[in-house]
C-alpha distance (Angstrom), angle and dihedral (degrees) to the residues before:
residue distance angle dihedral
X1 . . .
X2 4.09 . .
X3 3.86 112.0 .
X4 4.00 103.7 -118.2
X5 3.46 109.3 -131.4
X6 4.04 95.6 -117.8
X7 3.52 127.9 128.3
X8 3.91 121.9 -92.1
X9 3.79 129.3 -78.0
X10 3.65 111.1 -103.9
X11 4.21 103.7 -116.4
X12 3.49 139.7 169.4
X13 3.93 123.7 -130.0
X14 3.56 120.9 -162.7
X15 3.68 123.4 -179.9
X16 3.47 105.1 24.1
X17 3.81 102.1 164.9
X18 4.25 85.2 66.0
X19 3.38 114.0 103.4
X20 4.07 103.6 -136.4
X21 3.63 122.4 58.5
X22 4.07 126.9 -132.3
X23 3.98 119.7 -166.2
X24 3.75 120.2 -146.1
X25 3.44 112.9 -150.6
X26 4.07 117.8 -174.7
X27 3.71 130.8 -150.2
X28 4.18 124.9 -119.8
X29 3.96 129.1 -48.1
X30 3.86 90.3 -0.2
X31 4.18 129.3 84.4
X32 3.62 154.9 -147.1
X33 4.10 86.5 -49.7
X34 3.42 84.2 65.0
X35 3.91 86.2 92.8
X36 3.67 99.8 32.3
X37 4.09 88.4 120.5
X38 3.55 99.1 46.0
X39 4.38 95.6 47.3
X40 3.62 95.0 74.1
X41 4.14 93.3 52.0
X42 4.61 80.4 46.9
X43 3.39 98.6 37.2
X44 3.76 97.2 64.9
X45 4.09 90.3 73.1
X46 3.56 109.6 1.1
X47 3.83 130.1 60.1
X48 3.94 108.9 -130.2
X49 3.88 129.9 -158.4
X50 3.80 111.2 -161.4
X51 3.61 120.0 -173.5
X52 3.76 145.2 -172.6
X53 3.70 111.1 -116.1
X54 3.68 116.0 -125.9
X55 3.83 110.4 -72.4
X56 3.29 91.0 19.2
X57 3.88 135.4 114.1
X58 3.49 111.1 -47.2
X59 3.79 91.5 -9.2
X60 3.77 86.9 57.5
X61 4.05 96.8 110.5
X62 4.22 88.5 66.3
X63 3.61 97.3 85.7
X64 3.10 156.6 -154.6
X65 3.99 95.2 39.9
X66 3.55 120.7 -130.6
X67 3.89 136.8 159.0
X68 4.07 92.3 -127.4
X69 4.16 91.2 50.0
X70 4.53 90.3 43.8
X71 4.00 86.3 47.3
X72 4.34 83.1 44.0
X73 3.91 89.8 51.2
X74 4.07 97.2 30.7
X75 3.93 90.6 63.9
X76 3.97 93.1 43.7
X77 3.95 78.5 57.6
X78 3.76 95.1 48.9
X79 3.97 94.8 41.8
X80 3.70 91.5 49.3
X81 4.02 101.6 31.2
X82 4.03 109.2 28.8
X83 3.54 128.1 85.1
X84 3.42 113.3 -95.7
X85 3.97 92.2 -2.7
X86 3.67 95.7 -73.6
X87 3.93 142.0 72.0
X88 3.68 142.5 169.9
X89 3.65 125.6 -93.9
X90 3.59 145.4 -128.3
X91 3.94 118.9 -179.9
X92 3.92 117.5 175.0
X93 3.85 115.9 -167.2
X94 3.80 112.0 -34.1
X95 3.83 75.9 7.1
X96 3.97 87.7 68.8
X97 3.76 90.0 49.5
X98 4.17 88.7 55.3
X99 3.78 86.4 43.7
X100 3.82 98.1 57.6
X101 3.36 88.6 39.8
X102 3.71 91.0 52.6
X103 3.12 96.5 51.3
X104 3.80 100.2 47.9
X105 3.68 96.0 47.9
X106 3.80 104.3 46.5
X107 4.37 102.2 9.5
X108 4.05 90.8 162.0
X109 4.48 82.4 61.7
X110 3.73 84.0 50.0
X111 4.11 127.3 72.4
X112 4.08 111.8 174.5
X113 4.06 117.7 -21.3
X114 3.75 126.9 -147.9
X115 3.75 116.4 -162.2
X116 4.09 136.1 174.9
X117 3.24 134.1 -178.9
X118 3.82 98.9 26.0
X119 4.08 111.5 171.4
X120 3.50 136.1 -178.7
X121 4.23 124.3 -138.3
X122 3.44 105.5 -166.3
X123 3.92 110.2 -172.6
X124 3.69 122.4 -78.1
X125 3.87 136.7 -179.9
X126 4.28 86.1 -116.4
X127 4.07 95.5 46.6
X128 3.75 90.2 93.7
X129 3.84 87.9 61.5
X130 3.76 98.2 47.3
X131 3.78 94.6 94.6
X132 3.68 89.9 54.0
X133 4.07 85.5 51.7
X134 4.44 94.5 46.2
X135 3.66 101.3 45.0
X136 4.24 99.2 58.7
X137 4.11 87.1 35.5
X138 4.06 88.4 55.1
X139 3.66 90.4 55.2
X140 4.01 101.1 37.1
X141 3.93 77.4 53.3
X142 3.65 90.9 55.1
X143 3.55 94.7 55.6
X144 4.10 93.7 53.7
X145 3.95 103.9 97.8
X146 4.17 112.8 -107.3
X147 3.64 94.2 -127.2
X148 4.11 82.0 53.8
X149 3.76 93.3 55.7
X150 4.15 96.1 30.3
X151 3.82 80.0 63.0
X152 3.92 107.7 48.2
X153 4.22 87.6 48.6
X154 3.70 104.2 49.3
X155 3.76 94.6 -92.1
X156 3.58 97.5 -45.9
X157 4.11 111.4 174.7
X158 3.94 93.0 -135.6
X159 3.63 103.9 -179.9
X160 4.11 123.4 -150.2
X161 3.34 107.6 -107.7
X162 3.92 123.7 -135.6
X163 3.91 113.8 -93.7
X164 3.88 88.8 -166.1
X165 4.00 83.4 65.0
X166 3.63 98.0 32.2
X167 3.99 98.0 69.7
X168 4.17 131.2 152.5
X169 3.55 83.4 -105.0
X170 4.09 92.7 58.3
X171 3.48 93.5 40.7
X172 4.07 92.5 50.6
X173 3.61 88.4 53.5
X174 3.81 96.5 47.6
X175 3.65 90.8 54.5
X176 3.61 91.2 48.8
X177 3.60 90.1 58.5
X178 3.29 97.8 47.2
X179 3.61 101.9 50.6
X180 4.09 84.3 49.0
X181 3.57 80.2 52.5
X182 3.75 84.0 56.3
X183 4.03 100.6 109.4
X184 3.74 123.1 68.4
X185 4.44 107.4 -91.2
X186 3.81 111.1 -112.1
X187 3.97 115.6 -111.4
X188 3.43 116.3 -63.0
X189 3.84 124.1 -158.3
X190 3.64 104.9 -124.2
X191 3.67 135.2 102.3
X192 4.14 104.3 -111.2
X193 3.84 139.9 -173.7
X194 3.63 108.2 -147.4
X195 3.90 119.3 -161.0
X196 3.74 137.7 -151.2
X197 3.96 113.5 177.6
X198 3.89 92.7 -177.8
X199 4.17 100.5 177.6
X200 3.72 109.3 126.6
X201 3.37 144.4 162.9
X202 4.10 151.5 132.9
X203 4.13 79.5 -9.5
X204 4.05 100.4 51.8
X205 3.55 99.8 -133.9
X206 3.74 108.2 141.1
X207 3.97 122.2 129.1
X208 4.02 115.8 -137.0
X209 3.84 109.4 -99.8
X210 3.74 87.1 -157.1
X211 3.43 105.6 56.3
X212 3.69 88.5 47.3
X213 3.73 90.3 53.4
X214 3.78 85.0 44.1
X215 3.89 103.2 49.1
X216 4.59 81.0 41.7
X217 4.06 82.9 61.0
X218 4.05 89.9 49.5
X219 3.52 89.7 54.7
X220 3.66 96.8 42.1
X221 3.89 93.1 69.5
X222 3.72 88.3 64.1
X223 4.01 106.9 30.3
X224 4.44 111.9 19.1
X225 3.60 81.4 -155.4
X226 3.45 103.0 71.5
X227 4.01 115.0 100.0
X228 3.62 139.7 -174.0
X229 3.72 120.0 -145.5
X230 4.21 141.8 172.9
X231 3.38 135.7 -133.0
X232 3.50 118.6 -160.5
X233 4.16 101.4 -167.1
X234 3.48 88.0 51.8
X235 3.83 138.5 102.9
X236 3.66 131.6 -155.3
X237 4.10 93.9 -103.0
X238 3.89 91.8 43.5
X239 3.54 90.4 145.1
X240 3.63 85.3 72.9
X241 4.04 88.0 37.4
X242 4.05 103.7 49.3
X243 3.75 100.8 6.6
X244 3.73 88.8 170.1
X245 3.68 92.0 50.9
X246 3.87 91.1 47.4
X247 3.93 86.3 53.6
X248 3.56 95.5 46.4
X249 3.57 94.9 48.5
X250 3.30 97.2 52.0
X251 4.22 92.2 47.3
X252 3.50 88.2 56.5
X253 3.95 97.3 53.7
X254 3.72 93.2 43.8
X255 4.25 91.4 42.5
X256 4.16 82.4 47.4
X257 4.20 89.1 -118.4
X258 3.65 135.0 146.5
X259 3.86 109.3 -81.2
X260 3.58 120.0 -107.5
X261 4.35 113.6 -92.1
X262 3.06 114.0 -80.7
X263 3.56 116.1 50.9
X264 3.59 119.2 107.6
X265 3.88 131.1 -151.0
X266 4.23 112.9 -91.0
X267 3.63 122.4 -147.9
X268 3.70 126.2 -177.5
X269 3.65 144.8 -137.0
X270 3.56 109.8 174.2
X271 3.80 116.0 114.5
């Protein structure tokens, strides 16, 4: 992919002095604070970058948003930021799309990934309306007390997320991306975790078991290493739910240890 000539994401780097480099990516209409609970478990041994996607936060003036442009940007970041020009990944959500893509279009940038809540949009006759659907539900959700929310998902920290960011505009563009994002990705080379935390409930907040299985098998034709598995406790945000968990899981995939209990093996049958 062509760099774009745009000016760099706004990140955060913590640990600088380690000498192996984690990057943080977040999921839609949220930012870098996405991950401000699981840093300090990271931090101790790894050095992190954590940006803001494009469009979002105080990355919001690169526009429009897209996964290929955020991959584009993300590996200027590593090659000028990481140690020794690469790092490990974690994507979560529209995080996992960036990830994949990532990985496929620049795999020497890119060590071991670690992705959850990967999902697939194929095209549909109402996908043009979705925008209209996200932006009033992401401030009716803003108005439903913490404690309220905390409660229904297992004492889940679900932050509000900023309207200023979180225009039309935004939301058109994620939804554009996502229905590019449509198709399965082509096999990428490196060795990849891929999540399913499949708990639900009054709050729908379950991750698809079979397209994690699914996007495992993808990987698995480049790199036999890569593995899908669930996690039935677990919510779609649960880095804000377990943040010690999330960090632990993702130090034992990048260490090459046993995952923490648990997890359960993830199979797919989705085409």
């Amino acid at each position: 992919m062509s760099q774009p000539d745009l000016a760099a994401l706004h990140y955060i780097s913590s640990n600088p002095s380690a000498q192996t480099t984690i990057l943080l990516i977040h999921g839609a209409f949220c930012s870098s604070e996405y991950w401000d609970l699981v840093i300090p478990h990271l931090s101790t041994s790894y050095h992190l970058l954590v940006p803001d996607l494009p469009g979002h936060a105080k990355s919001r003036s690169i526009t429009p948003f897209t996964v290929d442009t955020s991959a584009d940007l993300l590996a200027q970041l590593i090659r000028k930021e990481a140690k020794n020009g690469s790092a490990h990944v974690i994507g979560h959500s529209l995080g996992a799309h960036v990830a994949i893509t990532l990985a496929s279009a620049y795999p020497d940038l890119v060590q071991d990934v670690f992705v959850s809540g990967f999902a697939i949009f194929p095209p549909s006759a109402m996908a043009e309306y979705a925008p209209y659907l996200i932006w009033p539900v992401i401030r009716v959700e803003n108005m439903i007390p913490r404690s309220v929310i905390s409660w229904l998902m297992d004492g889940t920290d679900v932050v509000r997320l900023d309207t200023s960011v979180c225009t039309l505009d935004l939301c058109r563009q994620v939804m554009v991306a996502l229905r590019s994002s449509g198709e399965w990705p082509a096999p990428w080379r490196a060795r990849t975790l891929v999540v399913a935390a499949i708990k639900g409930g009054i709050i729908p907040s379950s991750d698809n078991a079979e397209y994690a299985g699914r996007l495992a098998e993808i990987g698995r034709e480049v790199n036999p290493e890569t593995i899908a598995v669930i996690h039935p406790d677990m919510r779609h945000p649960w880095n804000r739910q377990a943040p010690g968990l999330f960090a632990e899981t993702a130090r034992a995939w990048f260490e090459r240890r046993d995952l923490p209990e648990g997890f359960l093996p993830c199979e797919s049958t989705v085409e």
